[in-house]
N, CA, C and O atoms as CSV, one atom per row, in Angstrom:
chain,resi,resn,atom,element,x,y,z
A,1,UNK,N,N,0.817,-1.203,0.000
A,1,UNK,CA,C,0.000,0.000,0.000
A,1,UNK,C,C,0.852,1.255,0.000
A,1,UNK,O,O,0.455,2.295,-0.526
A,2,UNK,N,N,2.459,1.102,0.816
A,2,UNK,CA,C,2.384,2.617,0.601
A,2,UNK,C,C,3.116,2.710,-1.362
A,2,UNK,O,O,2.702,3.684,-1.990
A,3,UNK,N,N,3.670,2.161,-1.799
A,3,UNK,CA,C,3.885,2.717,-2.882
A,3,UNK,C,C,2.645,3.422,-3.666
A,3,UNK,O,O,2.911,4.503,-4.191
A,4,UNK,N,N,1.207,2.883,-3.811
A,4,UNK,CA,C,0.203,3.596,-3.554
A,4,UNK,C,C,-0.399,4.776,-3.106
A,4,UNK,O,O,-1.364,5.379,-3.575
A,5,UNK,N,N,0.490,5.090,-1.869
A,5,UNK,CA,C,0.011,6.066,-0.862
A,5,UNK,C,C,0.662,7.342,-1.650
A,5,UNK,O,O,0.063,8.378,-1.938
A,6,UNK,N,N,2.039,7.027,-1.934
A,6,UNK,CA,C,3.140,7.373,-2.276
A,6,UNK,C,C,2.750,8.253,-3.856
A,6,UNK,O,O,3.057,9.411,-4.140
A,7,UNK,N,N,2.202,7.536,-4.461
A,7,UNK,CA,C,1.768,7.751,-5.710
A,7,UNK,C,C,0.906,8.773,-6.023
A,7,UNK,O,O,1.039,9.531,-6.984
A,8,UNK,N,N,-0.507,8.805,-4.724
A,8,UNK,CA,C,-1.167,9.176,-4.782
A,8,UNK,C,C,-1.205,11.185,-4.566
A,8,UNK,O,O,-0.425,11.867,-3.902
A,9,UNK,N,N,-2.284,11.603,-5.319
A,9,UNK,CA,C,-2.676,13.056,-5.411
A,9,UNK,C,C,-3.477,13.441,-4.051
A,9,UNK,O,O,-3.250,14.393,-3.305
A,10,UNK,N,N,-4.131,12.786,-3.973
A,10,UNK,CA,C,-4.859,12.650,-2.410
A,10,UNK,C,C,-5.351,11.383,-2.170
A,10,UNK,O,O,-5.550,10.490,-2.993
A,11,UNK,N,N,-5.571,11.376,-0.702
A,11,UNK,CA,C,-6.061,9.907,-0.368
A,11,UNK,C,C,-7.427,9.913,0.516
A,11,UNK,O,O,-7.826,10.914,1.112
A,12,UNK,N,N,-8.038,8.746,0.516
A,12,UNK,CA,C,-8.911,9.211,1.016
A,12,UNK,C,C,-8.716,8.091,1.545
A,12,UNK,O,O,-7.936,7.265,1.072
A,13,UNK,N,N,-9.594,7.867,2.894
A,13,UNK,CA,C,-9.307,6.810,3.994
A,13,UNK,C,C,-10.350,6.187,4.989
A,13,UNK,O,O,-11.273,6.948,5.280
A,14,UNK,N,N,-10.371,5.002,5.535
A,14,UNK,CA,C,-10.974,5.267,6.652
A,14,UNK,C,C,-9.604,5.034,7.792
A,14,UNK,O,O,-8.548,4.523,7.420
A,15,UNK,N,N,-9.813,5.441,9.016
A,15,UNK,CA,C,-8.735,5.826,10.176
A,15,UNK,C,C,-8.643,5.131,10.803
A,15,UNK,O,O,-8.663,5.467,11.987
A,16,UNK,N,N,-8.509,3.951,10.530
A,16,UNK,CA,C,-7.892,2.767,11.305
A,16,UNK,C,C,-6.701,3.066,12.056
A,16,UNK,O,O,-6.020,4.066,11.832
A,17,UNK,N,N,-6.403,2.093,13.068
A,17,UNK,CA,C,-4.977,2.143,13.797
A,17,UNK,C,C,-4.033,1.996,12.799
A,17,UNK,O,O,-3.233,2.930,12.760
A,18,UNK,N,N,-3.867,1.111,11.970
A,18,UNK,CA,C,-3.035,0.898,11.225
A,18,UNK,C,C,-2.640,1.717,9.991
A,18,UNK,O,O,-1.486,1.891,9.600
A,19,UNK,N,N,-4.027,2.312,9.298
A,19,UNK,CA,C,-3.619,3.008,8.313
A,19,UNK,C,C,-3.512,4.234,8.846
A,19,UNK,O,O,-3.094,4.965,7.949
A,20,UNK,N,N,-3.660,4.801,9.768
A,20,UNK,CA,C,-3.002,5.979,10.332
A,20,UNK,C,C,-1.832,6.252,10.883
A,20,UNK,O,O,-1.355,7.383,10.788
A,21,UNK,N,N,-1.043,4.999,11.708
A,21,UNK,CA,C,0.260,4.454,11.498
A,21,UNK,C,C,0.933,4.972,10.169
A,21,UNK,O,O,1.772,5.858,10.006
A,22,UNK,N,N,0.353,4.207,9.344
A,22,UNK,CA,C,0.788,3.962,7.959
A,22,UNK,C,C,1.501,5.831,7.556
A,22,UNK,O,O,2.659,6.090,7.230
A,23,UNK,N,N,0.398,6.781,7.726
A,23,UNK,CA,C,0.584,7.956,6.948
A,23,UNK,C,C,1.318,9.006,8.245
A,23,UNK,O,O,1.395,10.229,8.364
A,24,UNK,N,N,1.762,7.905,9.058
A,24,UNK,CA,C,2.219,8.966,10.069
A,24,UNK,C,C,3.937,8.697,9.452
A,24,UNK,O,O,4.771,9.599,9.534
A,25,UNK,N,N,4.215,7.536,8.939
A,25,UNK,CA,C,5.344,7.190,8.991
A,25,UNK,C,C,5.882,7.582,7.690
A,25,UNK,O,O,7.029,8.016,7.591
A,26,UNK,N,N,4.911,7.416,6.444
A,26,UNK,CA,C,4.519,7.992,5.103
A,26,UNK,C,C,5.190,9.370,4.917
A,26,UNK,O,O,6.146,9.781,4.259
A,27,UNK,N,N,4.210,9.968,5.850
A,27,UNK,CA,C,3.891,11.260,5.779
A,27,UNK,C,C,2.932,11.993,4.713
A,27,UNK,O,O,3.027,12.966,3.964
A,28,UNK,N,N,2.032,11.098,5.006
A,28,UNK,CA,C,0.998,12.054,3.286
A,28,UNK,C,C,-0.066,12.322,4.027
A,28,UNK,O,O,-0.418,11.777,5.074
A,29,UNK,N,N,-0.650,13.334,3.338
A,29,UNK,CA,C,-1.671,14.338,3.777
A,29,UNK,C,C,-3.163,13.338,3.412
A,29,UNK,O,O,-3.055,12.685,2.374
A,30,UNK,N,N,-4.226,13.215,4.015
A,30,UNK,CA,C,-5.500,12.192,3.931
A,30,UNK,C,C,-6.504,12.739,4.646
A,30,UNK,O,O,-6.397,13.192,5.786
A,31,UNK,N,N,-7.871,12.686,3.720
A,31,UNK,CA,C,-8.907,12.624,4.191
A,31,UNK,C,C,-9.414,11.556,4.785
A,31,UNK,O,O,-9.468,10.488,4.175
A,32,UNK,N,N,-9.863,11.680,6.065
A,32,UNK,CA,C,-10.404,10.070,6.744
A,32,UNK,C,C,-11.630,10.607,6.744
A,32,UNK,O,O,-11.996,11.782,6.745
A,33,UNK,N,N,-12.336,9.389,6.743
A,33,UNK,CA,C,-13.880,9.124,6.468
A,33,UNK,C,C,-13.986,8.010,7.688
A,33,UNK,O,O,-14.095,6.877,7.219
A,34,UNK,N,N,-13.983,8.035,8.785
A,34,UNK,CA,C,-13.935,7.437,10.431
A,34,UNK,C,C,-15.290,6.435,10.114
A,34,UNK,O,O,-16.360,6.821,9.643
A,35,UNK,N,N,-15.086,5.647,10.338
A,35,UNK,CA,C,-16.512,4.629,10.316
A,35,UNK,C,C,-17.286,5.202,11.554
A,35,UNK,O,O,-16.721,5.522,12.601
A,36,UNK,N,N,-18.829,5.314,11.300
A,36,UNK,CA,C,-19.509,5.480,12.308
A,36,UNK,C,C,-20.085,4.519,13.070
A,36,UNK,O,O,-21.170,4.809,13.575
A,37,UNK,N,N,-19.623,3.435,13.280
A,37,UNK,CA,C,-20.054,2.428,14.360
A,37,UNK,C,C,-18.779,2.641,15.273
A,37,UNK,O,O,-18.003,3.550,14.981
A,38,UNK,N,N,-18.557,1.903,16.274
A,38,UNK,CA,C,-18.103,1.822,17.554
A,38,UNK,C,C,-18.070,2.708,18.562
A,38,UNK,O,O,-19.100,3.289,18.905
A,39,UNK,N,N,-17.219,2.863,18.994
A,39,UNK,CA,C,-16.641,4.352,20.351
A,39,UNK,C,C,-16.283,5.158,19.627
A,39,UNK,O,O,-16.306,6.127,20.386
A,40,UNK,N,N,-15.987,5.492,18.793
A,40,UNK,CA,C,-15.403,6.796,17.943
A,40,UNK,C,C,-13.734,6.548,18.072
A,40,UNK,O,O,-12.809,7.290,18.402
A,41,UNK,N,N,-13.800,5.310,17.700
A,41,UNK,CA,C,-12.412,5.213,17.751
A,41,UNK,C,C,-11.445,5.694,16.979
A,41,UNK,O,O,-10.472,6.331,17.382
A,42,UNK,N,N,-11.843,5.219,15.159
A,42,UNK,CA,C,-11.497,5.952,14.238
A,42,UNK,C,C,-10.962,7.221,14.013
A,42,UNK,O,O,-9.929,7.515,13.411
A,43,UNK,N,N,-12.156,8.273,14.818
A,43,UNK,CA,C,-11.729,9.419,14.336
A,43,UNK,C,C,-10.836,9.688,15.851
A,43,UNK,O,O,-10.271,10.782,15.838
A,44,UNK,N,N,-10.675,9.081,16.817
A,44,UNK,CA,C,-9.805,9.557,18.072
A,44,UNK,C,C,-8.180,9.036,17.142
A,44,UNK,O,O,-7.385,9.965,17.278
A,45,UNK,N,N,-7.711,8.179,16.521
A,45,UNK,CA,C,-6.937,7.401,15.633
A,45,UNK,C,C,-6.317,8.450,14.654
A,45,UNK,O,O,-5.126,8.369,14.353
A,46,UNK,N,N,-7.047,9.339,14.204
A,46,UNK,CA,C,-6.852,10.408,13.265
A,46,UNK,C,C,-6.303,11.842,13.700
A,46,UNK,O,O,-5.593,12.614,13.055
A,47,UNK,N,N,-6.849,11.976,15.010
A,47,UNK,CA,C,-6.822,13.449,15.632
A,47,UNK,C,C,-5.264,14.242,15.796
A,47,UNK,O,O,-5.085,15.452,15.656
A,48,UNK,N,N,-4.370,13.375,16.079
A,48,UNK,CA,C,-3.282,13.306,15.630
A,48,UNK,C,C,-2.740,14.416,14.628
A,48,UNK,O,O,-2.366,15.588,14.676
A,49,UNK,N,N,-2.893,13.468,13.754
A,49,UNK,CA,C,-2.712,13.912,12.265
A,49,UNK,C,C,-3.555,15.182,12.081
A,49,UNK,O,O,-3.017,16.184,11.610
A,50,UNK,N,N,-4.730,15.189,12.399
A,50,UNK,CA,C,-5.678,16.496,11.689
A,50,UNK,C,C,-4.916,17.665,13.049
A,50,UNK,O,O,-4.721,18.783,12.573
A,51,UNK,N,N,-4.582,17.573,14.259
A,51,UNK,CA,C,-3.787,18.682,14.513
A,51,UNK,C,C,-3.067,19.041,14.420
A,51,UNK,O,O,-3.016,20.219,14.775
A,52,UNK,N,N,-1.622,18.314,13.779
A,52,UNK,CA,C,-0.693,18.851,12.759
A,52,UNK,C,C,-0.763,19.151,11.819
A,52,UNK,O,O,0.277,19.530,11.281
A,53,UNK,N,N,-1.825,19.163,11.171
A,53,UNK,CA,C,-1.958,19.803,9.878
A,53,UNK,C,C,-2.236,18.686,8.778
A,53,UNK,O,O,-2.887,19.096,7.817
A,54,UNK,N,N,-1.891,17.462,8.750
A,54,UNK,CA,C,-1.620,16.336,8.399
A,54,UNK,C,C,-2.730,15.702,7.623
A,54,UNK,O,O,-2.477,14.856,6.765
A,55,UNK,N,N,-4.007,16.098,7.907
A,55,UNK,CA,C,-5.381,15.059,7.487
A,55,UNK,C,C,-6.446,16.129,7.852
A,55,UNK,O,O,-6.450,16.991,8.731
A,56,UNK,N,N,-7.484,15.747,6.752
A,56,UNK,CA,C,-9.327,16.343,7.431
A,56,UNK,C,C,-9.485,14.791,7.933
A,56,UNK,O,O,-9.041,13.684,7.626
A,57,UNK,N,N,-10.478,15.432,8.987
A,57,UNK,CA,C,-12.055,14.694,8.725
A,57,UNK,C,C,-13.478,14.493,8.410
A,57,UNK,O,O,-14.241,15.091,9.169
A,58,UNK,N,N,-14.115,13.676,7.312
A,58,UNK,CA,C,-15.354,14.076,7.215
A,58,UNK,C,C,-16.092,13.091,8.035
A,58,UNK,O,O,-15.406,12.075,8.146
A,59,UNK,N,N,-17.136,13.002,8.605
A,59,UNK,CA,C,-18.155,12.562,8.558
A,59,UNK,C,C,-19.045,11.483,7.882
A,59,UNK,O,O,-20.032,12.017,7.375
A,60,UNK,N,N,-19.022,10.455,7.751
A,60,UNK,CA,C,-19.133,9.442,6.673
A,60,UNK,C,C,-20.724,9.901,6.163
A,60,UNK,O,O,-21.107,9.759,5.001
A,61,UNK,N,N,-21.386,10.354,7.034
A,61,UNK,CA,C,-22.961,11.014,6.621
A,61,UNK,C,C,-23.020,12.220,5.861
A,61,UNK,O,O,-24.049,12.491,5.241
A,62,UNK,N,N,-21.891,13.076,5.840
A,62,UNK,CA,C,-21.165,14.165,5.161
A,62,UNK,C,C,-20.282,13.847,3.979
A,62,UNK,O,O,-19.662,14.534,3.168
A,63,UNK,N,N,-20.441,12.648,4.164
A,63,UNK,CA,C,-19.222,12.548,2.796
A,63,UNK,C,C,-20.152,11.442,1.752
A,63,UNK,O,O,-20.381,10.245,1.922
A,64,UNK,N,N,-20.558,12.332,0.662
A,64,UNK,CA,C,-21.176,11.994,-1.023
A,64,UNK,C,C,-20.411,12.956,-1.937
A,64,UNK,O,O,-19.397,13.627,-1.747
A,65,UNK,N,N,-21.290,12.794,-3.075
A,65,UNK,CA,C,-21.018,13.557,-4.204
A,65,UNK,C,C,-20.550,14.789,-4.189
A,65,UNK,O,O,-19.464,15.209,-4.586
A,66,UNK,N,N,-21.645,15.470,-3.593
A,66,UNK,CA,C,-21.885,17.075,-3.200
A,66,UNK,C,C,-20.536,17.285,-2.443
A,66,UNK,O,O,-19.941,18.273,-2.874
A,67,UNK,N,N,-20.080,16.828,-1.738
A,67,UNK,CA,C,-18.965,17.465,-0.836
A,67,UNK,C,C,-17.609,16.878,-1.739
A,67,UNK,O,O,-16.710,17.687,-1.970
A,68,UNK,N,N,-17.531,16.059,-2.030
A,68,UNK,CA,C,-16.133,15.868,-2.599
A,68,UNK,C,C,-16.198,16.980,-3.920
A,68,UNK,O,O,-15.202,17.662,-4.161
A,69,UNK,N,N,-17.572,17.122,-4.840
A,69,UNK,CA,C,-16.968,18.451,-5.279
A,69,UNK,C,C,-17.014,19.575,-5.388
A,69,UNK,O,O,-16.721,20.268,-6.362
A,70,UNK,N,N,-17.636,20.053,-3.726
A,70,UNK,CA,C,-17.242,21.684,-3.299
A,70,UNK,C,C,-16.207,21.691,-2.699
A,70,UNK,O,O,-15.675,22.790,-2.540
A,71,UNK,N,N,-15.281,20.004,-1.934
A,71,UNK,CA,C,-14.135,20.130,-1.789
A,71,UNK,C,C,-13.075,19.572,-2.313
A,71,UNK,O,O,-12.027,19.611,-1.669
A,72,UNK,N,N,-13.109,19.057,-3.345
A,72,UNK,CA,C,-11.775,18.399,-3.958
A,72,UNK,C,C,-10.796,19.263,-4.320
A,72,UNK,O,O,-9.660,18.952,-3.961
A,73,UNK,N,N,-10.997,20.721,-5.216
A,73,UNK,CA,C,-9.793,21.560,-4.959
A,73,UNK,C,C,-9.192,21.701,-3.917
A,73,UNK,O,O,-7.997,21.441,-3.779
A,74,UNK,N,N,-10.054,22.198,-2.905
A,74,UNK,CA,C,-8.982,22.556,-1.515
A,74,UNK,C,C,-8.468,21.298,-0.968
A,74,UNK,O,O,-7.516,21.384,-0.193
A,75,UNK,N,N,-9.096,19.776,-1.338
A,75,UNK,CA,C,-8.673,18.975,-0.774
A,75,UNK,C,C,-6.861,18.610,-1.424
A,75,UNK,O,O,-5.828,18.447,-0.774
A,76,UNK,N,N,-7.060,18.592,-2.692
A,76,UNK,CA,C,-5.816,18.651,-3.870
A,76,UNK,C,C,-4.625,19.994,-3.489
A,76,UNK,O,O,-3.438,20.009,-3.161
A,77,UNK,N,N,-5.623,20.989,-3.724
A,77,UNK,CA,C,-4.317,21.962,-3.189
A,77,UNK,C,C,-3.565,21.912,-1.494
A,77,UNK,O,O,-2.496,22.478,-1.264
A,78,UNK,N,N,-4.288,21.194,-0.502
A,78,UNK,CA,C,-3.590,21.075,0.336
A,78,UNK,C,C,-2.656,20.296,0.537
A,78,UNK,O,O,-1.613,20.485,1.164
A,79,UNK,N,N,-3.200,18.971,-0.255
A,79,UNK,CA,C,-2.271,17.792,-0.250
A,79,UNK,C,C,-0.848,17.827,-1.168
A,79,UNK,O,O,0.100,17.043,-1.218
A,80,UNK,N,N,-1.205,19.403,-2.040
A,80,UNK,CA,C,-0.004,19.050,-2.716
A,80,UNK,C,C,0.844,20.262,-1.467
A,80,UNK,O,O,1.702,19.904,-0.661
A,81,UNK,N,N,0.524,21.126,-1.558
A,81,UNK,CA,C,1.286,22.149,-0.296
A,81,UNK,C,C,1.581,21.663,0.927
A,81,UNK,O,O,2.123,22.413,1.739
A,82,UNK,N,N,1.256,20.250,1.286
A,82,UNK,CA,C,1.580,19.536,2.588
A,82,UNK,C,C,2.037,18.673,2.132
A,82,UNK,O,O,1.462,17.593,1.997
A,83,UNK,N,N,3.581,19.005,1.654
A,83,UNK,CA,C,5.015,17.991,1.670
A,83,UNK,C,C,5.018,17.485,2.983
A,83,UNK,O,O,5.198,18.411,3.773
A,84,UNK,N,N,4.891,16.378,3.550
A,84,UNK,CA,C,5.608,16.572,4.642
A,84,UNK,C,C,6.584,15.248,5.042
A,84,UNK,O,O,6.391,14.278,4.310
A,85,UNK,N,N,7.491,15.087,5.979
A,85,UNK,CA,C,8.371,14.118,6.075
A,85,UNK,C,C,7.713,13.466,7.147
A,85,UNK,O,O,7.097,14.032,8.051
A,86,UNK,N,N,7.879,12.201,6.996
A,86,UNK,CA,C,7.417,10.915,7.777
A,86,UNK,C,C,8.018,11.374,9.143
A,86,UNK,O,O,8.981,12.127,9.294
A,87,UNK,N,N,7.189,10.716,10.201
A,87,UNK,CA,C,7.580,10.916,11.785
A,87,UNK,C,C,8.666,9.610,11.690
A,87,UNK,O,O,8.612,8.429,11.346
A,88,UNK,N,N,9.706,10.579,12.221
A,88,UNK,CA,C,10.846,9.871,12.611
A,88,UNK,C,C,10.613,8.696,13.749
A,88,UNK,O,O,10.962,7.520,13.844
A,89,UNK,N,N,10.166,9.228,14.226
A,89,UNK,CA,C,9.428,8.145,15.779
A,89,UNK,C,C,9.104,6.546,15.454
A,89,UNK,O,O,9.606,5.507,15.883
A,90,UNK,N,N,7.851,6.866,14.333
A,90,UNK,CA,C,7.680,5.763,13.237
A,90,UNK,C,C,8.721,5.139,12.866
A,90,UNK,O,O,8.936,4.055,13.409
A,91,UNK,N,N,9.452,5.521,12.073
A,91,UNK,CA,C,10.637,4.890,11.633
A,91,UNK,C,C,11.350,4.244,12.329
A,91,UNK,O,O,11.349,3.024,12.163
A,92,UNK,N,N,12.533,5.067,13.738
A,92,UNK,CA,C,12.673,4.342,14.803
A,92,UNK,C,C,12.014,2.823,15.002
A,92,UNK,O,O,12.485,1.687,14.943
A,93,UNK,N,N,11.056,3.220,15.195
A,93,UNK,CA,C,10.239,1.806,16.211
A,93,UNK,C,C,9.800,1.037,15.024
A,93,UNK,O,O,8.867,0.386,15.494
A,94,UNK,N,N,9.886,0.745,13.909
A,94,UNK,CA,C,10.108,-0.012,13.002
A,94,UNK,C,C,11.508,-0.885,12.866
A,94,UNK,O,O,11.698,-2.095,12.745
A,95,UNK,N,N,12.455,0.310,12.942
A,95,UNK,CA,C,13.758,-0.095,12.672
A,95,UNK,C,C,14.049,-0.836,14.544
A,95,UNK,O,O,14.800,-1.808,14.629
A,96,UNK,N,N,13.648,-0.484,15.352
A,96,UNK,CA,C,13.968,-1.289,16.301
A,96,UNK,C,C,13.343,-2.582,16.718
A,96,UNK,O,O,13.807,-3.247,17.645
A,97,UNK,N,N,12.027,-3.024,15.861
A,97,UNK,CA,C,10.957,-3.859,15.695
A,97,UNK,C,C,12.290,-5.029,14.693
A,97,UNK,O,O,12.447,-6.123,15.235
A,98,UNK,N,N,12.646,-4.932,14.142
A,98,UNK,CA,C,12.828,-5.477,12.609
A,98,UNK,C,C,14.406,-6.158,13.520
A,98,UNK,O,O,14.591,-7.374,13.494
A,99,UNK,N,N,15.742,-4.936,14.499
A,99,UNK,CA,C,16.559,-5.335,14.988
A,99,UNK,C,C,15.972,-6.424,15.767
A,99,UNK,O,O,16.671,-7.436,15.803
A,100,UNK,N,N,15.087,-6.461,16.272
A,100,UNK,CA,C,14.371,-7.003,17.632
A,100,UNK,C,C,14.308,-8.543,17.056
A,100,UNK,O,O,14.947,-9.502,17.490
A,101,UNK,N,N,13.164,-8.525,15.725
A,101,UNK,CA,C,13.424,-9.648,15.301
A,101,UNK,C,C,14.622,-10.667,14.492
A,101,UNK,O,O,14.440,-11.806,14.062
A,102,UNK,N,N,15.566,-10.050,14.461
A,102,UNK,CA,C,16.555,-10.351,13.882
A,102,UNK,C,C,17.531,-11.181,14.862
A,102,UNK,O,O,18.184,-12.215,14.721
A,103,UNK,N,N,17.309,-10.128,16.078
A,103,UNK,CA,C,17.974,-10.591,17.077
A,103,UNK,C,C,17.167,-11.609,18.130
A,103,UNK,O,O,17.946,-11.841,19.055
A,104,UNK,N,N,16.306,-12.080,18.271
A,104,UNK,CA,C,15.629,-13.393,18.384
A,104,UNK,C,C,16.162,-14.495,17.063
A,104,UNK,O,O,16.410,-15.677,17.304
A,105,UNK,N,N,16.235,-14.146,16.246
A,105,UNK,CA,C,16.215,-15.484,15.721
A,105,UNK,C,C,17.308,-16.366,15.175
A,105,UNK,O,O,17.337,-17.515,14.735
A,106,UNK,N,N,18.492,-15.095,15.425
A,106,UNK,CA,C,19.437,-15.367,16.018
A,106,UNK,C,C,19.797,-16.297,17.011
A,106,UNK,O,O,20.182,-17.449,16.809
A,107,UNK,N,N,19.613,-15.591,18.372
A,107,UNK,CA,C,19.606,-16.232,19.612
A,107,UNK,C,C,18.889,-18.170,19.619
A,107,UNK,O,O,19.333,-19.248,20.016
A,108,UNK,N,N,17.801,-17.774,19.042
A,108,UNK,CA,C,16.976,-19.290,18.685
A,108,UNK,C,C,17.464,-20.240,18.192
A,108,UNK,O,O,17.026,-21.369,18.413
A,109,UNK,N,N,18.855,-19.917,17.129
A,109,UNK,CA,C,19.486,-21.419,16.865
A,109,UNK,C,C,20.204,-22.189,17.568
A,109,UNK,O,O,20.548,-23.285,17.126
C-alpha cells in the first residue's frame, strides 16, 4: 500500500490504527472518512494527524457527491502544499521492531 500512498494526489481513507500508522510514517496528507459504528475510535486514531496539519475529517454522513466536489480543490491543493516528512518516531520503532526480530532469531538457533 504505501507505494500507492506514495503515488497518490490525495487519499482518502478510513482511520484505522493501522492506516493511520501507515501515513504517520509515510507522511501524506489524507482525508479520513472514520466509520460510524463503535466508540469513535477511528476518528480519536486520526486526531493526531488532523492537529498537525496532516489530514481532514469528514463525517461518513457528510461525505457523497456534493462534498467531494465543493471540496476536492482545496482537498488537492492542500495535499499538494503539505510535503511533509514521515515521523521519525515511526521509523525508529520499526527499525527497532525489525533489529528485535533479527535478534531473536538469532539467539533461537
Amino acid at each position: 500500500m504505501s507505494n500507492a500512498y506514495l503515488a497518490a494526489d490525495l487519499i482518502i481513507a478510513r482511520s484505522g490504527a493501522v492506516t493511520c500508522s501507515e501515513f504517520r510514517t509515510l507522511g501524506r496528507y489524507a482525508l479520513f472518512v472514520p466509520l460510524p459504528i463503535g466508540n469513535g475510535e477511528q476518528r480519536l486514531n486520526a486526531m493526531d494527524l488532523v492537529e498537525a496539519g496532516r489530514a481532514q475529517i469528514v463525517q461518513q454522513s457528510d461525505f457523497d457527491a456534493h462534498y467531494v466536489q465543493e471540496n476536492i480543490k482545496g482537498l488537492l491543493e492542500q495535499s499538494e502544499k503539505t510535503h511533509i516528512a514521515g515521523d521519525p518516531t515511526e521509523l525508529l520503532a520499526a527499525e527497532k521492531i525489525v533489529n528485535l526480530i533479527e535478534y531473536v532469531s538469532q539467539v533461537g538457533r
